[in-house]
C-alpha positions in Angstrom: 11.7 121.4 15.7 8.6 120.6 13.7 10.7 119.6 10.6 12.4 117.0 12.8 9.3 115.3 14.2 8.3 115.1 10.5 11.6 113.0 9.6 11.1 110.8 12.4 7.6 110.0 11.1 8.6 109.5 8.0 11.8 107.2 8.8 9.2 105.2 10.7 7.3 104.3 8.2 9.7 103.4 5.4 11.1 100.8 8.6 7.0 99.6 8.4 7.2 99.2 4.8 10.9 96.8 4.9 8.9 95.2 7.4 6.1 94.3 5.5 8.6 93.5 2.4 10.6 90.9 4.6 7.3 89.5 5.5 5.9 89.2 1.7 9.5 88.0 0.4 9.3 84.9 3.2 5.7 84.0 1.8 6.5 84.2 -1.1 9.9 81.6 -0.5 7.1 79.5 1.3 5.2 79.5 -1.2 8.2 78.2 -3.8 9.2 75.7 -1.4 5.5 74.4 -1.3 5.1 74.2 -5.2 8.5 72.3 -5.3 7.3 69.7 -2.5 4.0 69.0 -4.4 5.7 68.5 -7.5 7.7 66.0 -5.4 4.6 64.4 -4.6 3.3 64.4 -7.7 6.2 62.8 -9.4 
């Protein structure tokens, strides 16, 4: 019973962590998108 609680703990927080992946990974396109606009600009 214990051991299960555990795994649901632990499946939680590797869920957090995709989470917080997904979130980098679409600042990090904004960020992209951004530098090519001001280059754009620029030009």
């Amino acid at each position: 019973m214990g051991n299960k609680a555990g795994h649901e703990s632990s499946s939680k927080k590797i869920k957090k962590k995709t989470e917080e992946n997904d979130e980098v990974a679409i600042q990090e396109k904004e960020n992209k998108v951004r530098e090519l606009f001001v280059k754009m600009l620029e030009d």
